[in-house]
C-alpha positions in Angstrom: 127.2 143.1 70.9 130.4 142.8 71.6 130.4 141.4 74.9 127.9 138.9 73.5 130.6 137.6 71.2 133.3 137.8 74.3 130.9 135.6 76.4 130.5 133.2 73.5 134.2 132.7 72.7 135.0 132.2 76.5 131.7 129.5 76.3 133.7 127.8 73.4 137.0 127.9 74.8 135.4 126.9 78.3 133.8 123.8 76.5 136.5 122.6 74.3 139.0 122.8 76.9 136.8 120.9 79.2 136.3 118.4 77.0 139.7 117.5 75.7 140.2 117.1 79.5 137.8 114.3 79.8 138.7 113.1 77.0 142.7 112.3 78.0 141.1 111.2 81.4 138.8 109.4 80.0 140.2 105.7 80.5 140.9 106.2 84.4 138.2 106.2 86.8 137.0 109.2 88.5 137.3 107.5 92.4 140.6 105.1 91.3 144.2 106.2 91.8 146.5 107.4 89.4 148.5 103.9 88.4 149.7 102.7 85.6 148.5 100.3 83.2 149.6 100.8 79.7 153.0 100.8 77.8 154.5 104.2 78.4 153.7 104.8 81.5 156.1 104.7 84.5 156.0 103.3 87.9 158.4 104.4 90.7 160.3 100.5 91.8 161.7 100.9 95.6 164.2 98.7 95.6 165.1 96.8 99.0 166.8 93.9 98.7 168.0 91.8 101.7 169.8 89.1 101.2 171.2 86.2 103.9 173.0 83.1 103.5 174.4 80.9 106.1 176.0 77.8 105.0 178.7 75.2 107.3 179.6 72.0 106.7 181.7 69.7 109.5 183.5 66.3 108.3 185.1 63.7 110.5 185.9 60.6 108.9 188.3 57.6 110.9 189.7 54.7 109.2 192.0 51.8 110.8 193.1 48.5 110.1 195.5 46.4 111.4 197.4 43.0 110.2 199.4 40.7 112.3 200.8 37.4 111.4 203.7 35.4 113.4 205.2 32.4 112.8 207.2 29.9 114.9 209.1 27.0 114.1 211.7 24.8 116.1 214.2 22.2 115.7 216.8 20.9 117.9 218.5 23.5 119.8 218.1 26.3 117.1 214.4 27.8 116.7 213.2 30.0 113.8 211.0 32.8 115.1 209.3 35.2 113.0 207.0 38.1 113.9 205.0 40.3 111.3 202.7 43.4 112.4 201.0 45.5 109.7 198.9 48.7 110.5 196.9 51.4 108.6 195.5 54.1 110.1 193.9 57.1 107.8 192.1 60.2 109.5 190.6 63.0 108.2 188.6 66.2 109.2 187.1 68.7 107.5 185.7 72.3 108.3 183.7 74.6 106.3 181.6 78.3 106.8 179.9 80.7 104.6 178.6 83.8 105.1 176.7 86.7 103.2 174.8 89.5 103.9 173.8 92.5 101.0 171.5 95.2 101.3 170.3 97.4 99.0 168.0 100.5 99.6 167.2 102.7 96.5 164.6 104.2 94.6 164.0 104.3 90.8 161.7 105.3 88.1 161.0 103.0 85.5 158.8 102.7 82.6 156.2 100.6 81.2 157.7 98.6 78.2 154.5 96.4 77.0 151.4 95.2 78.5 151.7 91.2 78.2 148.8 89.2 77.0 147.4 88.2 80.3 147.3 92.3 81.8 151.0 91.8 83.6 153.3 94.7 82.3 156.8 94.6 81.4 159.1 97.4 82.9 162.5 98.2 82.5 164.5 101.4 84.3 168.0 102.5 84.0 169.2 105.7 86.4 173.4 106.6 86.1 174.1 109.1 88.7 178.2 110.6 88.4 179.4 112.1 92.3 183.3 113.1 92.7 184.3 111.3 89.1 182.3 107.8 90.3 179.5 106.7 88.0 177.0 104.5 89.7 174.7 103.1 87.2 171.4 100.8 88.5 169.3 98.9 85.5 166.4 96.9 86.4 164.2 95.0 84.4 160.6 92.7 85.3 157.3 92.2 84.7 154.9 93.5 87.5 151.3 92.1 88.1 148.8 95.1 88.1 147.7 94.5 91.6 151.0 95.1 93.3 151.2 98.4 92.6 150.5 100.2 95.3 148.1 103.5 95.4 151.0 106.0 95.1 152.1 103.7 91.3 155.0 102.7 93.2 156.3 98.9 94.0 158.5 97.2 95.8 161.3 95.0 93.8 160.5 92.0 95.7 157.4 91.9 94.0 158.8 91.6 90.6 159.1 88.5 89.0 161.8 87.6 86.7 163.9 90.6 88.4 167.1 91.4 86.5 169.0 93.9 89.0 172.1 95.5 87.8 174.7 97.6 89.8 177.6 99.2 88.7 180.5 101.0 89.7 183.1 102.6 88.0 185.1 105.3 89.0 188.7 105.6 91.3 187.1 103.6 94.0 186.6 101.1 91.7 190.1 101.0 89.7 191.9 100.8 93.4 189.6 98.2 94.5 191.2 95.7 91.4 194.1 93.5 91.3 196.9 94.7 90.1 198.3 93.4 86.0 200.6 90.9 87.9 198.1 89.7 90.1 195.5 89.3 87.4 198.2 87.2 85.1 199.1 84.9 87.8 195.4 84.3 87.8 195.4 83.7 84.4 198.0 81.4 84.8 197.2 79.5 87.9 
């Protein structure tokens, strides 16, 4: 009798915890990956960012102009004689280069803010990491389609749209890396 009733409450506990299993599961398919698609969830964003831009300009621009005049005039043995020479000359050139290069290689968990009307879902992360008294905080914000996300729920930021990417520093790298008070008042001031 007693291991009748031992077999039945390990039954019940075998079938109730089996269900409440499918039932948390229930919404994901049984062949799908594990992604995520509802407010709440989060998504790991590998951020790689590569950015490039060349930019030169070259100006030559020549001007000249030139006025003469003269006049002569005689009488008798004494002659008037008079000579006028006017000249303008402007010249100008003009050189200019740019260049920029950033890259940016990290990786960051975010998490599923709301799930906008048409199925895209809005995400927003913030990670702060402190090594040797320097506090490097990243905060990233988008909205991701579903379909981008790739099987292992992670995405690339370059597939975000309407990325916000924020990094910060602060620390003593950071301190000796500003202007000094003077310098920043004669900025102020000129």
């Amino acid at each position: 009798m007693r291991l009748t009733i031992n077999i039945a409450l390990f039954y019940l506990f075998f079938v109730t915890f089996s269900y409440s299993q499918f039932i948390q599961n229930n919404s994901r398919s049984l062949f799908s990956d594990v992604r995520a698609f509802k407010a709440g969830d989060a998504i790991t964003v590998l951020i790689m960012e590569d950015t490039k831009a060349d930019n030169s300009a070259n100006t030559v621009s020549g001007r000249s102009s030139s006025i003469n005049g003269g006049v002569d005039f005689g009488a008798g043995s004494s002659g008037f004689k008079a000579d006028g020479t006017l000249k303008s000359g402007t010249n100008h050139q003009g050189r200019g280069n740019t260049n920029r290069s950033e890259s940016i290689r990290s990786r960051l968990s975010v998490k599923v803010m709301d799930v906008v009307d048409n199925g895209n879902l809005q995400i927003e992360g913030k990670r702060t990491t402190k090594i040797n008294g320097e506090t490097q905080t990243i905060v990233i914000k988008g909205i991701v389609r579903p379909v981008d996300i790739r099987p292992d729920n992670s995405i690339y930021s370059y597939s975000i749209l309407d990325l916000s990417l924020f990094i910060e520093g602060d620390g003593s790298v950071s301190e000796i890396q500003e202007p000094g008070l003077i310098t920043k008042f004669l900025r102020i001031l000129f």
